[in-house]
N, C-alpha and C positions, 0 to 999 in steps of 0.2 A: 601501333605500327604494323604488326601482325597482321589485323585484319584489314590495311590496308589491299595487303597481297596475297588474301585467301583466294584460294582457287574456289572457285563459284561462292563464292560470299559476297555481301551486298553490303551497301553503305548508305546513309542518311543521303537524305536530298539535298539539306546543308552542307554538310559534308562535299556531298558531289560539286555541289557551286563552287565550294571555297576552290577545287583541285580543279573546274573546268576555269574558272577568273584567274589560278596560278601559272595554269598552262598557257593560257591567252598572252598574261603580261611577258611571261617568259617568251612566248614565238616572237612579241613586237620587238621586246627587248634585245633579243641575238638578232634579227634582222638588221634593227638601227646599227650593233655593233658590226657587224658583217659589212653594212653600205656606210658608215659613217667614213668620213674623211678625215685620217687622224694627221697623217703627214701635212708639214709645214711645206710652205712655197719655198722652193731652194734653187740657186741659179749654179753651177757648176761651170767654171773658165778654166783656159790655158794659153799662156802665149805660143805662138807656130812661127819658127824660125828668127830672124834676128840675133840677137846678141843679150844673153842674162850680165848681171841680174836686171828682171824686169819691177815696173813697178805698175799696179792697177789704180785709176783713180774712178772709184764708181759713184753716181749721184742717180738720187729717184724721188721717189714723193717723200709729202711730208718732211720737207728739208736733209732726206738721207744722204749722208756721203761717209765713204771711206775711201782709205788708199791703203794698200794692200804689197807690200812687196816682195814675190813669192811668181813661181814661174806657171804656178798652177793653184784651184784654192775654189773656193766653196763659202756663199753667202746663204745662212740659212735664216728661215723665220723671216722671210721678206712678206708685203704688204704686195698685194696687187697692183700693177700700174706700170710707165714707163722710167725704165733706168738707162743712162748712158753710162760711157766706159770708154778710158782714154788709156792704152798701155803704150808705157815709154820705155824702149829698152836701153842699154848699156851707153849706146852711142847717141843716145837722145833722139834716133828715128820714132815717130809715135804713127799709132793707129787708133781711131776712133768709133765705135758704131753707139747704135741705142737698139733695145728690146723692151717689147711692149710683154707684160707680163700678166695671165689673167687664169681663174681660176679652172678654167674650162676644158684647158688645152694646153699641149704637149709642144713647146717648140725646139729647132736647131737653129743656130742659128754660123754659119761659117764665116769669117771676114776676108776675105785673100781677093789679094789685084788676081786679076786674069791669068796672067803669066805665071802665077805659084799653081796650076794644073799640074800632075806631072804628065810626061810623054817623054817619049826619049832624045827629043830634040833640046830639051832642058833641064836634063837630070842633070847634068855638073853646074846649072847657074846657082845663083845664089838666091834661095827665096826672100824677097822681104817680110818683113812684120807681117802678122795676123794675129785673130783673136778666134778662138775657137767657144763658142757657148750654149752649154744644153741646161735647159732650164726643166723642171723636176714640178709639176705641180700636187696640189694633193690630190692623195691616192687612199680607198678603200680596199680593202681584204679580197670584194666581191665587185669586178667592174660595174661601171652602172651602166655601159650597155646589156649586160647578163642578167643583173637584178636593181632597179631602181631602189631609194631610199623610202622612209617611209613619209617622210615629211614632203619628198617630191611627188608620192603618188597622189598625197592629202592636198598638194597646192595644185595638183595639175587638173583637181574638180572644179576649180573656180575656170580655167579656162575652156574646158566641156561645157559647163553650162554658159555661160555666156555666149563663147563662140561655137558650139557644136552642138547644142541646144538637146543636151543631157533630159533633159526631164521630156520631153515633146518625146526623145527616141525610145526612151525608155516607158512611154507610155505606149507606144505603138507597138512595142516587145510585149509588154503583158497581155495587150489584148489579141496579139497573135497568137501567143499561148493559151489563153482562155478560150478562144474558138476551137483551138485545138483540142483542150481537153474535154469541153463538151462535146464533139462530135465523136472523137476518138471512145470516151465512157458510154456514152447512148450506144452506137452501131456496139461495143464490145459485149454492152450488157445485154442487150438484144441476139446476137448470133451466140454470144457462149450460152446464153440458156437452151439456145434453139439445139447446139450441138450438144448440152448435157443431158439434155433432157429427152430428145429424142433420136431412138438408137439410129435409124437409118440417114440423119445427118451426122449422127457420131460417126459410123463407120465411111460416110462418104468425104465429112470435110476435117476430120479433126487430126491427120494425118500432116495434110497441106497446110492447114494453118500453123502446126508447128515448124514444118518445114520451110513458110517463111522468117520466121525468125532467123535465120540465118543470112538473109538477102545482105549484103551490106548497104545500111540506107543511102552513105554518100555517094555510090555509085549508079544510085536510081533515080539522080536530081533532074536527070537528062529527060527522063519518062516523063516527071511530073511538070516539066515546062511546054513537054509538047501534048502534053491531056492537057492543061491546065491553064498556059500562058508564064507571063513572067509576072506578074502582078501576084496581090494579096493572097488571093483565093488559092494560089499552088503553091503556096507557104502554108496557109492554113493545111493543107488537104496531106503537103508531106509531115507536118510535126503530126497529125492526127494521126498519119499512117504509121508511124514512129512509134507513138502508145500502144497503136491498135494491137500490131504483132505479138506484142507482147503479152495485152494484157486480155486477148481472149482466153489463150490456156490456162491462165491463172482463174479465170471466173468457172470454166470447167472444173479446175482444180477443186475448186471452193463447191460447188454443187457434189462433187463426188465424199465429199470431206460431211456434210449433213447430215448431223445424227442420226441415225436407223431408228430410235426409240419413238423421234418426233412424228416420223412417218409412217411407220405403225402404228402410232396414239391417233393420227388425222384419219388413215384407213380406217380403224376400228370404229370414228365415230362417224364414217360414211363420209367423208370429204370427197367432193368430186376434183377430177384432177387442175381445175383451175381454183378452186380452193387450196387444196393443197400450196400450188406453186405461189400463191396470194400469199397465204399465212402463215406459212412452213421456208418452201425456198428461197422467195425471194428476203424476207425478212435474215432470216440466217444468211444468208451470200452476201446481200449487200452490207452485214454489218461487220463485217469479215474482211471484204475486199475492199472497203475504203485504205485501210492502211497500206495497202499492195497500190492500191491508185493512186495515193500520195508520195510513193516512191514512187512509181512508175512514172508518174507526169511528172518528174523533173527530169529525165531522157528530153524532151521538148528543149529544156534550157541546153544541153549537152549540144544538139543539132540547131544551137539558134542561129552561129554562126556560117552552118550551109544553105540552111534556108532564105539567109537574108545576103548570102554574097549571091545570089539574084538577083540585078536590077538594086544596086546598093543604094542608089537615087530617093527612091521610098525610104531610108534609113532604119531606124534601128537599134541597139547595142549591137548586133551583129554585126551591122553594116560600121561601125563607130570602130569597133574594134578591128576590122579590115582597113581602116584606114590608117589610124594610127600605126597598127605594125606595118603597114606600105612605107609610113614617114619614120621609123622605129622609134614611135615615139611608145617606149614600154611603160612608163608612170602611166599612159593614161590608158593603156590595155591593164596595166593591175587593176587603177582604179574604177575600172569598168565593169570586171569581174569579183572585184569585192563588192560594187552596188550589186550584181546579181544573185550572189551569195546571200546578200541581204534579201532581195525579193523573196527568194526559195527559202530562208528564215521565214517571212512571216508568210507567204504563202502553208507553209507547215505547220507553224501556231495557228491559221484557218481552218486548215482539215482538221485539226486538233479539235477545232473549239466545233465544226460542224458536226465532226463524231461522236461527241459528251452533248449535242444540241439532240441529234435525229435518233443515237443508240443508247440513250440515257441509261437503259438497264444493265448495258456493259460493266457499268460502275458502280452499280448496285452492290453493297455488302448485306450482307445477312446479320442481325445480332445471335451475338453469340454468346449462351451464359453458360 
């Protein structure tokens, strides 16, 4: 237990599974409790004016009936559907209504003639009978317009794909991403070399390019429709720009980070400087800054929802998810965002597997006896 919660101590990969799959069932499991609906259907009456004692006489599905004699009273563990209800007071005046009863929705329901309003032209009349009725439906912890269930977000896939044609937008999401992130890595790895590499675009641009990073991208949507249009291309061009900012300093970073040993051993054996940058820099940077480009290209997913409330027509996830909360329909904005969740999953076991593919030495151990 101990070395559960050592400070910088490590733990098997078994191990790590078993506590990442405990964590998992544990998040589902307090969700479902949080959204589950544990209250029963309960209809809550009272008779409004007349003459006690009264009597209730209620009938509903499933051949329900009771008669209830009490001025006030509470039917709980009812069944969905319609009940009527006949109260008879003291003098044998009755009043009747019915309520429809469902699991959805919150009703009131008031019985009164006209004339029982009050106003002060009929405060000393005599009200007749009514029947006053609040009906109680079930209720969770956590409204589910705040947080849907989990069973509602899982049933609300089947009407995405059918009617909103989940897979078509969701394939048009990745490949707006992949466009992005190849143009975004090409132009990044091309200028941050140009700036690490040589001083006089060091000193001229690498100043500005940090100081974009701070632009806020949502606020530059306006630029790229009017460079660009409303269509594909100024989606691609904003998620690329997205990466770009970012991830030029990081590949400067990674050039200044380049062993000194490497580049006095290439000097020493006479490397000219595009040798060098062939066999030396670019090898070491790029096998470096793929992990920084796999974090960084999910910024793209973060911004998918700005780029594609452009012209939402073209669709999308973005544009899917714009709709739904327009209709608030939240089950199917969760379940939107947990398919994306899932993309950026195995888009990550990709880089993964391309990293142990192109940097194989990374992983190289040494025997040791």
């Amino acid at each position: 237990m101990k070395k559960l919660f050592k400070i910088g101590g490590s733990l098997s990969k078994k191990t790590s599974l078993i506590i990442e799959i405990s964590g998992l069932v544990f998040f589902i499991l307090l969700w479902w409790l949080l959204t589950h609906p544990f209250n029963n259907l309960t209809i809550e009456f009272n008779a409004e004016n007349g003459n006690g004692p009264y009597k209730f006489e209620w009938k509903g599905p499933d051949g329900f009936e009771k008669s209830i004699e009490v001025a006030e009273g509470r039917l709980k563990g009812i069944s969905k559907g319609n009940y009527t209800v006949t109260l008879t007071d003291k003098g044998g005046e009755k009043v009747e209504t019915s309520i429809d009863i469902s699991n959805i929705s919150k009703d009131t329901t008031v019985i009164f003639p006209k004339a029982t309003l009050y106003s002060t032209e009929n405060e000393n009349k005599t009200f007749p009978l009514g029947i006053r009725i609040d009906v109680v439906t079930k209720s969770s912890i956590i409204d589910k317009a705040i947080l849907p269930s989990p069973l509602a977000v899982l049933s609300s896939f089947k009407e995405l794909h059918f009617e909103n044609y989940l897979v078509k937008n969701a394939i048009l999401s990745i490949k707006l991403n992949i466009y992005g992130y190849i143009e975004a890595i090409v132009l990044s790895l091309i200028i941050g070399f140009i700036i690490g590499l040589v001083p006089f675009f060091r000193s001229l641009w690498r100043r500005y390019i940090d100081a974009i990073r701070f632009v806020p991208l949502a606020a530059v949507t306006g630029l790229f429709i009017a460079w660009f249009g409303i269509y594909m291309e100024m989606k691609v061009q904003f998620l690329a720009f997205g990466i770009f900012v970012f991830l030029v300093p990081v590949v400067v970073q990674r050039i200044d980070e380049v062993d000194k040993v490497y580049l006095q051993t290439s000097y020493t054996l006479g490397a000219t400087s595009w040798q060098t940058i062939r066999n030396v820099y670019w090898p070491s940077v790029t096998s470096r800054i793929i992990d920084d480009i796999r974090v960084l290209t999910a910024i793209s997913w973060t911004y998918i929802i700005v780029a594609e409330l452009v012209n939402t027509e073209e669709g999308g996830l973005g544009a899917l998810i714009f709709k739904a909360q327009r209709s608030s329909r939240l089950d199917k904005v969760f379940a939107i965002l947990l398919l994306i969740i899932l993309i950026g999953f195995i888009q990550d076991l990709i880089f993964a597997w391309l990293d142990k593919k192109l940097y194989a030495f990374k992983y190289q151990t040494k025997n040791r006896r």
